[in-house]
DSSP file (Angstrom, degrees, kcal/mol; ACC not computed):
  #  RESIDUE AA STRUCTURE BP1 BP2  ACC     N-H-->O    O-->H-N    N-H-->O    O-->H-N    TCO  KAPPA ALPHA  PHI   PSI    X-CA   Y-CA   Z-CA
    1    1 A X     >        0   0    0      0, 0.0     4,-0.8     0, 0.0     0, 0.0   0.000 360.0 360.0 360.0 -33.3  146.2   40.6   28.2
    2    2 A X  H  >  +     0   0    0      2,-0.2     4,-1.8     1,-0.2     3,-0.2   0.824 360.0  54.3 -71.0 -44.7  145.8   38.0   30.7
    3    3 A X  H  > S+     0   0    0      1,-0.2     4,-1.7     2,-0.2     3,-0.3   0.972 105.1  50.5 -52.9 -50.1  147.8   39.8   33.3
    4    4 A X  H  > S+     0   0    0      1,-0.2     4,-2.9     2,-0.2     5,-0.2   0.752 104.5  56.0 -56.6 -20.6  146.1   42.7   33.2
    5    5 A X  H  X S+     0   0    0     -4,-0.8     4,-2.8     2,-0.3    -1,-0.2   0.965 109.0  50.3 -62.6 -58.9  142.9   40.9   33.6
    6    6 A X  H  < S+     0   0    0     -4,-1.8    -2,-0.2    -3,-0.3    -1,-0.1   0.886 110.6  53.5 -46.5 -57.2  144.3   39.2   37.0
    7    7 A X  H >X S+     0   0    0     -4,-1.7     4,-1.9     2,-0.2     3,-1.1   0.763 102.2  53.2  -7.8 -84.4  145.2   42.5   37.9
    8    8 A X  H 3X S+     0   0    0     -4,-2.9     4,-2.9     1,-0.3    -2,-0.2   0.765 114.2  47.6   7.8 -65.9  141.9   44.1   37.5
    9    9 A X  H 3< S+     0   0    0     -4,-2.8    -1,-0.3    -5,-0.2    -2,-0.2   0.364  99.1  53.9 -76.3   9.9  140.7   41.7   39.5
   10   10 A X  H X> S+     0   0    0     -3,-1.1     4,-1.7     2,-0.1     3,-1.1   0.566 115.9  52.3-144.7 -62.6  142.9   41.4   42.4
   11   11 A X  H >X S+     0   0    0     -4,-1.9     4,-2.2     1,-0.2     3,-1.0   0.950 111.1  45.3 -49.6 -57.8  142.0   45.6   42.6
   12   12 A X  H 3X S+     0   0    0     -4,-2.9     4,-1.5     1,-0.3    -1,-0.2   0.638 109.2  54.5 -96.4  -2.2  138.6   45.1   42.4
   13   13 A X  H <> S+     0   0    0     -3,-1.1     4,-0.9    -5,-0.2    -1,-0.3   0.919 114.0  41.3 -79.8 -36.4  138.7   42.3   45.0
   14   14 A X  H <X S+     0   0    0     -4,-1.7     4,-3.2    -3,-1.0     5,-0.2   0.829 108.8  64.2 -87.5 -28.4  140.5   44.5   47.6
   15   15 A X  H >X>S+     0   0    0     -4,-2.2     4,-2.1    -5,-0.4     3,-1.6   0.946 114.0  32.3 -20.9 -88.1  138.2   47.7   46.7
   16   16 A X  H 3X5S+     0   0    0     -4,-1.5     4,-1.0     1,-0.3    -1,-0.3   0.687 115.9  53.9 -67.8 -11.9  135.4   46.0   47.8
   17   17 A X  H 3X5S+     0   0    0     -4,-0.9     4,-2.5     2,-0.2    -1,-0.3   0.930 117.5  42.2 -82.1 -31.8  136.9   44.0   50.6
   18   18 A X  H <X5S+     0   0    0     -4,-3.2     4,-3.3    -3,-1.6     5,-0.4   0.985 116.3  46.9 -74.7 -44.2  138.4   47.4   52.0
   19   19 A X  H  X5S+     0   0    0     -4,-2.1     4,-0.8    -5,-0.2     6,-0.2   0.872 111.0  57.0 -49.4 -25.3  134.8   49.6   51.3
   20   20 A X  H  <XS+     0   0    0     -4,-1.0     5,-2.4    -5,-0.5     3,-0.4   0.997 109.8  42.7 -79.6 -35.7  133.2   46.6   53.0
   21   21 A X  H ><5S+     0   0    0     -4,-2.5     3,-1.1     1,-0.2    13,-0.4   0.767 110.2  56.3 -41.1 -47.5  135.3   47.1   56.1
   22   22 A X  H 3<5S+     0   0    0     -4,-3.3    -1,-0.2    11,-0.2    -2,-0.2   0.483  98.5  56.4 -42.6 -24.6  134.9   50.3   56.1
   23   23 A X  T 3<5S-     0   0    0     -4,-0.8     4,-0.2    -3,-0.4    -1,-0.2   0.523 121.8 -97.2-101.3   2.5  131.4   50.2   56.1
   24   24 A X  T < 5 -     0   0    0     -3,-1.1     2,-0.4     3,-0.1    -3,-0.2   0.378  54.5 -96.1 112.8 -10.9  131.4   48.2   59.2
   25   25 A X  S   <S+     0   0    0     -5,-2.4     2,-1.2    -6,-0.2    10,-0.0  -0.875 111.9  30.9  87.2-125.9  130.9   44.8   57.7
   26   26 A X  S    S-     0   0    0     -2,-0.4    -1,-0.1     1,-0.2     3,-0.1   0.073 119.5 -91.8 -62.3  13.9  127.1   43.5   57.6
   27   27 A X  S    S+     0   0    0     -2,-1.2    -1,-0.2     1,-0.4     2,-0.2   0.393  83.5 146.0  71.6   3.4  125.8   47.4   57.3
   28   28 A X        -     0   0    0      1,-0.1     2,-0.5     2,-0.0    -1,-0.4  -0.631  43.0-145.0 -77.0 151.8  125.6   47.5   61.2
   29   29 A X        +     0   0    0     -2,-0.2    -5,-0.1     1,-0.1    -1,-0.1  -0.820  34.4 158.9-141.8  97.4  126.5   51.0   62.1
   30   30 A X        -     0   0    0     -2,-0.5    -1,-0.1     5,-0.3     3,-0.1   0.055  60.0-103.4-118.8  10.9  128.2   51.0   65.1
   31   31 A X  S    S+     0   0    0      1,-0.2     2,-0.3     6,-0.0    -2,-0.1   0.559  98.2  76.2  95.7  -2.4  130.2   54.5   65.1
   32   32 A X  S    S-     0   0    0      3,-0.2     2,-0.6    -9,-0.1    -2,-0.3  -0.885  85.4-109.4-137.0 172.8  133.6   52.8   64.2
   33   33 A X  S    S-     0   0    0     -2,-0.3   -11,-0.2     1,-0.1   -10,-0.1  -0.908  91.6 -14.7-106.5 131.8  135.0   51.3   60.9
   34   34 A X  S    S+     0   0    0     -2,-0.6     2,-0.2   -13,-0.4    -1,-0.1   0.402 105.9 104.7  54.7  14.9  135.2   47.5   60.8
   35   35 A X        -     0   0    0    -10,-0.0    -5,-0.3     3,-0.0     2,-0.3  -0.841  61.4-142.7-133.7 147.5  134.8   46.7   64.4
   36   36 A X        -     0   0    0     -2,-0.2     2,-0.8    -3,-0.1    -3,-0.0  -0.746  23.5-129.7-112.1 148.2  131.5   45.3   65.8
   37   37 A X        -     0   0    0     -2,-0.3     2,-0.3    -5,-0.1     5,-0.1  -0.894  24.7-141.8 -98.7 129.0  130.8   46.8   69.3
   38   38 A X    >>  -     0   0    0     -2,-0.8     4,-1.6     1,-0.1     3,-1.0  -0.659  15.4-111.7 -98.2 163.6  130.1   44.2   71.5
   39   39 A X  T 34 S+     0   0    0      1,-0.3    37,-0.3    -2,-0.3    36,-0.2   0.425 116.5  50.9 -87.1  14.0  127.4   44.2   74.4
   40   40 A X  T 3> S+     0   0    0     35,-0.1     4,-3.4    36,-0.1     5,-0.4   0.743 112.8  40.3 -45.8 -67.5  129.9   44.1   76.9
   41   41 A X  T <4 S+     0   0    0     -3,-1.0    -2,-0.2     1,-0.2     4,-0.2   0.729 113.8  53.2 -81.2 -13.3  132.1   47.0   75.7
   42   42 A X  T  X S+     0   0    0     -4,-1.6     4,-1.4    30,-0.2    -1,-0.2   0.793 112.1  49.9 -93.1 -20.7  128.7   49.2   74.8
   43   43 A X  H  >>S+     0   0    0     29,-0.2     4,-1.4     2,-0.2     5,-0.5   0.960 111.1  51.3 -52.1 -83.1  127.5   48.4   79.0
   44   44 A X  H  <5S+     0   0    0     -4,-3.4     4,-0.3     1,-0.3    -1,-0.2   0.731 109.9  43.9 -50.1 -14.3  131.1   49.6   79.8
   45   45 A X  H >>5S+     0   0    0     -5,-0.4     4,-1.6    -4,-0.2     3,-1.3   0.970 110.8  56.3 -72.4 -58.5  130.6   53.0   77.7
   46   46 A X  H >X5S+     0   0    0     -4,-1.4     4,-3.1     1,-0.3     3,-0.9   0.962 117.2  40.6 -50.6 -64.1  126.6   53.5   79.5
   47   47 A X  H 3X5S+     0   0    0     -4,-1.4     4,-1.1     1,-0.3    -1,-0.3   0.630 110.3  48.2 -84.6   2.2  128.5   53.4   82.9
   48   48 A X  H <><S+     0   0    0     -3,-1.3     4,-1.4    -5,-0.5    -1,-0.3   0.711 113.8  50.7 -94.9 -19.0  131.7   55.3   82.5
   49   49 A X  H <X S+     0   0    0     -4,-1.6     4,-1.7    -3,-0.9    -2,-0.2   0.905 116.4  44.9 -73.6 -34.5  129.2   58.0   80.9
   50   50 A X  H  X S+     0   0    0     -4,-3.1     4,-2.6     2,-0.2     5,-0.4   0.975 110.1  60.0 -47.4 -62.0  127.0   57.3   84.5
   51   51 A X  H  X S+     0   0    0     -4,-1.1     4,-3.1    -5,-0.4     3,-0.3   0.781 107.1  34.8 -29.2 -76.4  130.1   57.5   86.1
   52   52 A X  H  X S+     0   0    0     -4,-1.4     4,-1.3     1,-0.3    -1,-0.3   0.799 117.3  58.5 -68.8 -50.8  131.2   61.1   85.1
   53   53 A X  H  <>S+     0   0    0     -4,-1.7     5,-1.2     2,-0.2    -1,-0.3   0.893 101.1  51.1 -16.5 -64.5  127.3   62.2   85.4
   54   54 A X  H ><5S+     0   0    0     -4,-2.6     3,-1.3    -3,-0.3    -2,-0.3   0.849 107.9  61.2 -76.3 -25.6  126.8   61.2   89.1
   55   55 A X  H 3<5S+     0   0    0     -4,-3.1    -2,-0.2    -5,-0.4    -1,-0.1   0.964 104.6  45.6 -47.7 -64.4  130.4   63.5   89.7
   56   56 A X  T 3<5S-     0   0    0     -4,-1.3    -1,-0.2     1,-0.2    -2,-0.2   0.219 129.6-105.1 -87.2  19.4  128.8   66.5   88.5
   57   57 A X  T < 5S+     0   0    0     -3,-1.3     2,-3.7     1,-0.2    -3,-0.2   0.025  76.3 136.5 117.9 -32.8  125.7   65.6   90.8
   58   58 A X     >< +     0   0    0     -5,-1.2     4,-1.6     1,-0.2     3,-0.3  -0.218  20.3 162.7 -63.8  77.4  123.3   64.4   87.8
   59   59 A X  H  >  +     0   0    0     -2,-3.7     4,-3.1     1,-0.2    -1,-0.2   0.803  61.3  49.8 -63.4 -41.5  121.8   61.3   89.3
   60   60 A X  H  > S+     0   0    0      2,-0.2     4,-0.8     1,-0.2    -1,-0.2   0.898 111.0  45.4 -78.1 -23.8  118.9   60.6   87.3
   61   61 A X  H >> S+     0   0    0     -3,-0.3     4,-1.6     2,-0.2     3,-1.4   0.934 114.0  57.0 -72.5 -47.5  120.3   60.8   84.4
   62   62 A X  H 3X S+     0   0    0     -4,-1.6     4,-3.8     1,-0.3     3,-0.2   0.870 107.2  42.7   1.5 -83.5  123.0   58.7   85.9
   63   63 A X  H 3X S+     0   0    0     -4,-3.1     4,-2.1     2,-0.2    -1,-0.3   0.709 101.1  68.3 -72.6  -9.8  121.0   56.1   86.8
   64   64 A X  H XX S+     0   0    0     -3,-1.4     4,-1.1    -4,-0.8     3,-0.8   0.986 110.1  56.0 -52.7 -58.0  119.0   56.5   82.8
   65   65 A X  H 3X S+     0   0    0     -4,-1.6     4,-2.2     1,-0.4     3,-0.3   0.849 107.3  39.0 -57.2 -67.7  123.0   55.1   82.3
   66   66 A X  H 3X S+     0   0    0     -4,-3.8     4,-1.1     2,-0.2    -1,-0.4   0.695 108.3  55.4 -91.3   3.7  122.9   52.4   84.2
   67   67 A X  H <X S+     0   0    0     -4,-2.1     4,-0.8    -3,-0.8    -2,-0.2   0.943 108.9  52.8 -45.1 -49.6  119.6   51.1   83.5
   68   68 A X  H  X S+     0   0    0     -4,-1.1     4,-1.1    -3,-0.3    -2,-0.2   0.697 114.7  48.3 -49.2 -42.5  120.8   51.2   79.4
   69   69 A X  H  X S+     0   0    0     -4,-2.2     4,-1.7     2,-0.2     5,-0.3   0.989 105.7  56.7 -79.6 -66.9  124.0   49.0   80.8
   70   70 A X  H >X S+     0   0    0     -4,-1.1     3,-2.8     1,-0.3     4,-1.6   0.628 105.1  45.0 -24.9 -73.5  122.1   46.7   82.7
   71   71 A X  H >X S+     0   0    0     -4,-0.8     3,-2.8     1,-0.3     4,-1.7   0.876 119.3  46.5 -98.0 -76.7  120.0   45.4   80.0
   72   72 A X  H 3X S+     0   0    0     -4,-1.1     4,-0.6     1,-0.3    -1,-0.3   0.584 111.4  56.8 -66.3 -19.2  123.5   45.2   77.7
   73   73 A X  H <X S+     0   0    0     -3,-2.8     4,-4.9    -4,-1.7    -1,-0.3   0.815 103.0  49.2 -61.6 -51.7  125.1   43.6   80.6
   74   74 A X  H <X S+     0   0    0     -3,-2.8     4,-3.0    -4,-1.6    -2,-0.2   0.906 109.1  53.4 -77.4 -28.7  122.6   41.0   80.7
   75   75 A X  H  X S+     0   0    0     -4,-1.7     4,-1.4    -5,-0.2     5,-0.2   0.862 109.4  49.2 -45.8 -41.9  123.0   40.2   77.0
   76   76 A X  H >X S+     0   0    0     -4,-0.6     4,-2.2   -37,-0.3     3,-0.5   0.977 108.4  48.5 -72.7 -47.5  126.5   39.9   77.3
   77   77 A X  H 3< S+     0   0    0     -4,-4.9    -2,-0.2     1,-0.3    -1,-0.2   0.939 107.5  59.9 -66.4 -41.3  126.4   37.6   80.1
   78   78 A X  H 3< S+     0   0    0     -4,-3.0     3,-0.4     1,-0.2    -1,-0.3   0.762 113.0  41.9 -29.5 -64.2  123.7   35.5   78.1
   79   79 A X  H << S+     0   0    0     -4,-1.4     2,-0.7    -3,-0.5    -2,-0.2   0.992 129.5  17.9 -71.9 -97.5  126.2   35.0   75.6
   80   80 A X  S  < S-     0   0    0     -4,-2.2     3,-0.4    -5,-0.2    -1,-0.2  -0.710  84.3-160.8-117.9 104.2  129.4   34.4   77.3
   81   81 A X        +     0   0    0     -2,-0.7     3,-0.1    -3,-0.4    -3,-0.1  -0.147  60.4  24.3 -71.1 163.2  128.5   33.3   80.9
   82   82 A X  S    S+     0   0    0      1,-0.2     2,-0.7     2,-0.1    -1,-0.2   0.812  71.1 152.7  14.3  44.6  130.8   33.2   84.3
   83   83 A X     >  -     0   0    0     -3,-0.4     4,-3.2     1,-0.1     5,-0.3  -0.802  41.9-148.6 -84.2 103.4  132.7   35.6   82.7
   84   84 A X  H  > S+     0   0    0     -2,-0.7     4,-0.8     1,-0.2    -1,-0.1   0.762  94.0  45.8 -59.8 -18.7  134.2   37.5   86.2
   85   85 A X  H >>>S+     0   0    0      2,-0.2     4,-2.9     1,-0.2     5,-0.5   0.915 108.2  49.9 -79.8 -47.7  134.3   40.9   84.5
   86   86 A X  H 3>5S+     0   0    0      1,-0.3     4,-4.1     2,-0.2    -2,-0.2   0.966 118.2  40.7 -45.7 -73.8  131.2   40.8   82.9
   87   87 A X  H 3X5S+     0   0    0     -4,-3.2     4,-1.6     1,-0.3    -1,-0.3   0.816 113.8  63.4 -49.6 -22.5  129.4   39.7   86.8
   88   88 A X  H <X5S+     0   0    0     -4,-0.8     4,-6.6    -3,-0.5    -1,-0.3   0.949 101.7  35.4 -87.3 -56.9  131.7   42.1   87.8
   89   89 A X  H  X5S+     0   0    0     -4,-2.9     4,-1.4     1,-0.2    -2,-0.2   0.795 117.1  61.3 -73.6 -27.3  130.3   45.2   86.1
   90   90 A X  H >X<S+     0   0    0     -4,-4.1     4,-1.8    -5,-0.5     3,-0.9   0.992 109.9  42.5 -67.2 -65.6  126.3   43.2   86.8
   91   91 A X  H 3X S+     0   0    0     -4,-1.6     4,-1.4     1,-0.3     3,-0.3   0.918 114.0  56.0 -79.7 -56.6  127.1   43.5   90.7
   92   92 A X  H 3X S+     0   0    0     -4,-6.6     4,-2.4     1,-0.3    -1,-0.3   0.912 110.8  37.3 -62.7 -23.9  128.5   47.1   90.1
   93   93 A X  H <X S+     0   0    0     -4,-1.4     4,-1.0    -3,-0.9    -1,-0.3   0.711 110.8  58.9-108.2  -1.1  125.6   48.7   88.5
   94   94 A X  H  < S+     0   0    0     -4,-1.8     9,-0.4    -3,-0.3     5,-0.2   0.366 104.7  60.8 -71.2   5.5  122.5   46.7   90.9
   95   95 A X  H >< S+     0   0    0     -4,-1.4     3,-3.0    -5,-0.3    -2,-0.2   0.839 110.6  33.0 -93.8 -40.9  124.4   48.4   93.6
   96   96 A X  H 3< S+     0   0    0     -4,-2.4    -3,-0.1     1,-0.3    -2,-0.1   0.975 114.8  55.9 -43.6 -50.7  123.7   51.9   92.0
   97   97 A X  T 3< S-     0   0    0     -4,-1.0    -1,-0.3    -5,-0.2    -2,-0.2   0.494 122.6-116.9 -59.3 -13.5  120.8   50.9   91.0
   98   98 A X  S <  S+     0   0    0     -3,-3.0     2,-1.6     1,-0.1     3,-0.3   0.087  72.7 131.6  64.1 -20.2  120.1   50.0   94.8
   99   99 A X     >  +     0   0    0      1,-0.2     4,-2.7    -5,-0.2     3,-0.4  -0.408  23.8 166.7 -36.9  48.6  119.7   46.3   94.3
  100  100 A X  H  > S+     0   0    0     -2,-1.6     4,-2.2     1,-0.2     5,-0.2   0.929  81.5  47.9 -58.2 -49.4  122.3   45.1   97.3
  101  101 A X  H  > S+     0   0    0     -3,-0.3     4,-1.2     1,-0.2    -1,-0.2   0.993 115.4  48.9 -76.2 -30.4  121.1   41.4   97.2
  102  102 A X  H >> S+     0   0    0     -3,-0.4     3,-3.3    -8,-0.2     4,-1.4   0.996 116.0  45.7 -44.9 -61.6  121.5   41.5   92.9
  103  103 A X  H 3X S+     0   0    0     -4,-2.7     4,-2.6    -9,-0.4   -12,-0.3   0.795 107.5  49.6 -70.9 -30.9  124.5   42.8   93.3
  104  104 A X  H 3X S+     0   0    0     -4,-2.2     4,-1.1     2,-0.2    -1,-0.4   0.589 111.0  52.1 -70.3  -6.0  125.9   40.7   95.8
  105  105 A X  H <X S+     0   0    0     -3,-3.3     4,-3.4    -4,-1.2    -2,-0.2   0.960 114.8  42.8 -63.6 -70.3  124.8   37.5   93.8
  106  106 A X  H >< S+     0   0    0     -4,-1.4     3,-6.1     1,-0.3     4,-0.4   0.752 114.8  53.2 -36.2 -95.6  126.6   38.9   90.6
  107  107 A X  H 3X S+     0   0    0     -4,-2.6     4,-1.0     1,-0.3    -1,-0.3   0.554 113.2  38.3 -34.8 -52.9  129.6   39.9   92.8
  108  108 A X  H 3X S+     0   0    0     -4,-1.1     4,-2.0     2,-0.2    -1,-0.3   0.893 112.3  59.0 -53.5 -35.0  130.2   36.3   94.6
  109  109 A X  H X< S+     0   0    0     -3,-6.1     3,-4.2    -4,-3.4     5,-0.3   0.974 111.5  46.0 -51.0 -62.5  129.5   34.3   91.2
  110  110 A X  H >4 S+     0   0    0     -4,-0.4     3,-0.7     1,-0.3    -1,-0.3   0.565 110.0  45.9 -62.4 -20.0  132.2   36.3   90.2
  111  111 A X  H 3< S+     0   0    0     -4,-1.0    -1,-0.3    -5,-0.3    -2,-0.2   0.560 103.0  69.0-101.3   3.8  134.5   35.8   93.0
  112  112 A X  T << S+     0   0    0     -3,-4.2    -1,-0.3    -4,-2.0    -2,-0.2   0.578 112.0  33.9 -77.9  -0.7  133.7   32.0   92.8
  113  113 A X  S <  S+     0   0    0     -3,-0.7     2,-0.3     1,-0.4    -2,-0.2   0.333 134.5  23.1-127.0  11.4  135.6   32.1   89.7
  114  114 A X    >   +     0   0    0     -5,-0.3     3,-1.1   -30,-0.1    -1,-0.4  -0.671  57.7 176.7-160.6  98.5  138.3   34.7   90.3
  115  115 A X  T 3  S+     0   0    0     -2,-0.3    -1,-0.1    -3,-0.2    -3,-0.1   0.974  86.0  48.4 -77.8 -66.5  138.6   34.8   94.0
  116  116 A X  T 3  S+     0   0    0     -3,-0.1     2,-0.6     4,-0.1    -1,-0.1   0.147  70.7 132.3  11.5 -44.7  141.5   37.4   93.0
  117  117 A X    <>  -     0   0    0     -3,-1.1     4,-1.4    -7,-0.2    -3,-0.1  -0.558  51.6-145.9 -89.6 116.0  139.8   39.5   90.7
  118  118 A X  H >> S+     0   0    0     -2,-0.6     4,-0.9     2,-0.2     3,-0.9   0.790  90.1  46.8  -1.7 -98.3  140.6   43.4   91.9
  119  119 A X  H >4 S+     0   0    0      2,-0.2     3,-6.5     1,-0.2     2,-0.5   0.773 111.6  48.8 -16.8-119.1  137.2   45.0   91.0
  120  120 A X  H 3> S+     0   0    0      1,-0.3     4,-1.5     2,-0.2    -1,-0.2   0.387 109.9  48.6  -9.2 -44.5  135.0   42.5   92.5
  121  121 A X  H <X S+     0   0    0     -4,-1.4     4,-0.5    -3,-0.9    -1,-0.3   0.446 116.9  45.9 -98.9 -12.1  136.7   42.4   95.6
  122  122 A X  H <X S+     0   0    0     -3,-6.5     4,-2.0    -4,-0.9    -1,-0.2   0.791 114.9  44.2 -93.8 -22.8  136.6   46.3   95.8
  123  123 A X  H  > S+     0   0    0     -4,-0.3     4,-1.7     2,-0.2     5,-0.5   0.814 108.4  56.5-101.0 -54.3  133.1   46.8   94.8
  124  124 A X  H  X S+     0   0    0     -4,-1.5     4,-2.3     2,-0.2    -1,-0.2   0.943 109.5  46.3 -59.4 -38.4  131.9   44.2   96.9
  125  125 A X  H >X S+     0   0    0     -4,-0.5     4,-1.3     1,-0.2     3,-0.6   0.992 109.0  53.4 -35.0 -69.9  133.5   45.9  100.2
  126  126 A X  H 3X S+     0   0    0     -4,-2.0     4,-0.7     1,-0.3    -2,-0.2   0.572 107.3  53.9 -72.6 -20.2  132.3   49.1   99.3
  127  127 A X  H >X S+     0   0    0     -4,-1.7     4,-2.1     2,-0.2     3,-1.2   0.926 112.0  49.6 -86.8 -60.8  128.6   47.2   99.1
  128  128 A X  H <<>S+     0   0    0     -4,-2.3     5,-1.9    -3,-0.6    -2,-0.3   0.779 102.9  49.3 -42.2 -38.8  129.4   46.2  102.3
  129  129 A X  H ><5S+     0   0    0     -4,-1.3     3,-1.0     3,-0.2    -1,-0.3   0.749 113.5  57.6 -65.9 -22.5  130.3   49.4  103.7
  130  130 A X  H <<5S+     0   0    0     -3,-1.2    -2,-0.2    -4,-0.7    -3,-0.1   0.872 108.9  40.0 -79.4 -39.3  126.9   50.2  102.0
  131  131 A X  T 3<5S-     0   0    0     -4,-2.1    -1,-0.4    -5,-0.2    -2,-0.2   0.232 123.5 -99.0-105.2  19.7  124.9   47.8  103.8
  132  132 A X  T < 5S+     0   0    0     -3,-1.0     2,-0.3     1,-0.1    -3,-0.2   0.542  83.7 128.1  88.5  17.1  126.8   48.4  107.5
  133  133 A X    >>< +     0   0    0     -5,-1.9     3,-2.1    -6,-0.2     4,-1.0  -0.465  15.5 155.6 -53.1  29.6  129.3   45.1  107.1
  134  134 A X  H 3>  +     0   0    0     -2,-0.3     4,-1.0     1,-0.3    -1,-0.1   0.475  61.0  53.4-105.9   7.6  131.9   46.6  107.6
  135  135 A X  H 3> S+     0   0    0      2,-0.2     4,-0.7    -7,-0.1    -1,-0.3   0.870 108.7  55.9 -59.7 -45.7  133.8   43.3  108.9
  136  136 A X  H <> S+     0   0    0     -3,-2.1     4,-0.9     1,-0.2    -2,-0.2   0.654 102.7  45.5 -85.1  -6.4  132.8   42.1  106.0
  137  137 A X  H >X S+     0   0    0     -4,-1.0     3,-5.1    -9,-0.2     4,-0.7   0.975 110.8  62.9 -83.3 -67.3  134.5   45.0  103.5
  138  138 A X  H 3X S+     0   0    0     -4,-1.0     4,-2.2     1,-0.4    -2,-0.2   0.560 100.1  49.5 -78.9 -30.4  137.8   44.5  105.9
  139  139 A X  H 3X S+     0   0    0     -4,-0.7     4,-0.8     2,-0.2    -1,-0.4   0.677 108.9  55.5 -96.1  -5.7  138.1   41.0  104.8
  140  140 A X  H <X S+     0   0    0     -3,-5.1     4,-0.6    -4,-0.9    -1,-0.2   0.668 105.7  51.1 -49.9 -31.3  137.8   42.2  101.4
  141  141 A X  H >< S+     0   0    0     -4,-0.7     3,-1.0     1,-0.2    -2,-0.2   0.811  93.3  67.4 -75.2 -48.4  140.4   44.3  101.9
  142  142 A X  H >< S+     0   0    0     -4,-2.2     3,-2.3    -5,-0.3    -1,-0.2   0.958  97.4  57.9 -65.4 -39.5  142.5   41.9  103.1
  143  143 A X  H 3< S+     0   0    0     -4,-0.8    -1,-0.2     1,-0.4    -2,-0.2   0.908 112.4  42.2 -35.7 -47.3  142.6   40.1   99.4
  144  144 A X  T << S+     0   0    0     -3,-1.0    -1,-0.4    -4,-0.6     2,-0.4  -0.381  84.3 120.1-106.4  51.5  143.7   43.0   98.0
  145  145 A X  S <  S+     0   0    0     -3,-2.3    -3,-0.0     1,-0.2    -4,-0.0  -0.884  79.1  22.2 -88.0 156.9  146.1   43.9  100.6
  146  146 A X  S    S+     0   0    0     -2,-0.4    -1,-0.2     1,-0.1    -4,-0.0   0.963  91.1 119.2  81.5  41.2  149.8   44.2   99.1
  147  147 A X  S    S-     0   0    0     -3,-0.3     3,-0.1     2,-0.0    -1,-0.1  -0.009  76.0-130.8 -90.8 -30.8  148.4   44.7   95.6
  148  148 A X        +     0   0    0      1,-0.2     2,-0.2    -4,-0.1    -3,-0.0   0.855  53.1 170.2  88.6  -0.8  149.7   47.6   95.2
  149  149 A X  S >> S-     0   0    0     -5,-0.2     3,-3.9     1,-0.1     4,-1.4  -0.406  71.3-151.1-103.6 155.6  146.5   49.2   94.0
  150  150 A X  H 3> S+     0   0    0      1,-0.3     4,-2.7     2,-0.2     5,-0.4   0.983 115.7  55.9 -45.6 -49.3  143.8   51.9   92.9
  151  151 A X  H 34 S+     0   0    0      2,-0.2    -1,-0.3     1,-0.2     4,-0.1   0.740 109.1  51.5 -57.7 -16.3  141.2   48.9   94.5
  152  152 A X  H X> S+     0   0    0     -3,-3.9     3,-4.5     2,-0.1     4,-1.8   0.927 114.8  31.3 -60.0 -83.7  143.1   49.1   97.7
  153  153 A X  H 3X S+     0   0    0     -4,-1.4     4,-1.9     1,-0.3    -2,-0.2   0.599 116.0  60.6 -61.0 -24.7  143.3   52.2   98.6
  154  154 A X  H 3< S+     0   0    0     -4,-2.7    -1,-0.3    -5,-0.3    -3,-0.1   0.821 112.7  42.7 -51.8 -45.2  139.7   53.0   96.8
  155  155 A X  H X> S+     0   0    0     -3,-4.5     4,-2.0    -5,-0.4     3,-1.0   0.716 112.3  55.9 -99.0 -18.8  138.0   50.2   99.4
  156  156 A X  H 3X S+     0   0    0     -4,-1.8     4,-1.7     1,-0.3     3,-0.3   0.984 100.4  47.4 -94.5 -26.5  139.8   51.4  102.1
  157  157 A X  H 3X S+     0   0    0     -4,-1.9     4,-1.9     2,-0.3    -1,-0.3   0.543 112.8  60.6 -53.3 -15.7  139.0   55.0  102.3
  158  158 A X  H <> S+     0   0    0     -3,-1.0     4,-2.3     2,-0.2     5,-0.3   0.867 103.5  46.2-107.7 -36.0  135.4   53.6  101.9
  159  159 A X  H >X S+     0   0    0     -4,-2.0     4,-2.1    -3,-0.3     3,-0.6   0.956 109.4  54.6 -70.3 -55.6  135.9   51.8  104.8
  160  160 A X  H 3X S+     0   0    0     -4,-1.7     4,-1.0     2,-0.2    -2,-0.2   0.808 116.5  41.4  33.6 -96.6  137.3   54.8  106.6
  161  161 A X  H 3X S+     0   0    0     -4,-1.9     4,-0.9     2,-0.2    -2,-0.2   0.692 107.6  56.7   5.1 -85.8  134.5   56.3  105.7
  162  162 A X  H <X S+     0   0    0     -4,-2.3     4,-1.9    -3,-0.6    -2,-0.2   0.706 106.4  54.5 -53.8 -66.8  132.1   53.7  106.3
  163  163 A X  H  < S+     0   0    0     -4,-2.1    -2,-0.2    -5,-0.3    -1,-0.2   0.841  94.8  59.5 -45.6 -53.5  133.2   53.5  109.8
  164  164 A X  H  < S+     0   0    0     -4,-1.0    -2,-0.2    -5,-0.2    -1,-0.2   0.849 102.7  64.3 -74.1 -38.2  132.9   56.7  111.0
  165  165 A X  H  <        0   0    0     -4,-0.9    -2,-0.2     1,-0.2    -1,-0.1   0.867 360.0 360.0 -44.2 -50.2  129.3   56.5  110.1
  166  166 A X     <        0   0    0     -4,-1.9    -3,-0.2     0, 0.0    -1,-0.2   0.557 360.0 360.0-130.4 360.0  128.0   54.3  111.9
């Protein structure tokens, strides 16, 4: 009789521990089952949905995107600060936004704590190329040479680019 009791209970404990998981935890309803979205990773959604918007030409809507990030950007950073991805992804979307001196704050914070970091050091050329620096993209470039990377070859076309312009 006793067993069964234990029993009984030991089902009804993992019932509800799996229904509560399932439900997302604390009743937030965040599109996924037991995972909390955080306001990093809901930023990084807003601007790959920008992304793929400004291909196919839509620009305001675009930019709707990365307003919505911003604002989820700046939460995150609130929350866990000199984080280089986080500044990373602030620098990249006040350069959409047109905000070259934002972005270039964000972008340097970031490369004072990741000198390294790939992104940054591509996004911050290409900001340079933006703003007619284009010394200053080259010595970006030079960071990531011999990386072996999408961030190379990305900043250098830009520069390319960038060059022929003006």
């Amino acid at each position: 009789m006793m067993k069964q009791f234990f029993i009984v209970l030991i089902a009804v404990f993992f019932l509800n521990t799996f229904l509560y998981a399932a439900s997302g935890g604390s009743g937030s309803d965040n599109g996924s089952i037991g995972k909390k979205l955080t306001d990093y990773k809901i930023a990084k959604g807003k601007i790959k949905k920008a992304k793929k918007l400004e291909k196919k030409g839509k620009t305001e809507k675009a930019q709707k995107f990365y307003k919505e990030s911003l604002k989820f950007l700046l939460k995150a950073n609130k929350k866990k600060a000199a984080d280089p991805d986080t500044l990373n992804y602030l620098g990249f979307v006040n350069r959409k936004l047109g905000n070259f001196e934002d972005a270039e704050i964000y972008y340097l914070l970031g490369l004072d704590i990741d000198p390294n970091h790939r992104g940054i050091n591509e996004y911050l050329g290409e900001l340079y190329v933006n703003t007619n620096r284009i010394d200053m993209a080259k010595e970006r470039l030079k960071v990531l040479e011999g990386c072996n990377c999408e961030e190379f070859e990305e900043l250098n076309t830009a520069i390319k680019q960038g060059s022929s312009r003006y």
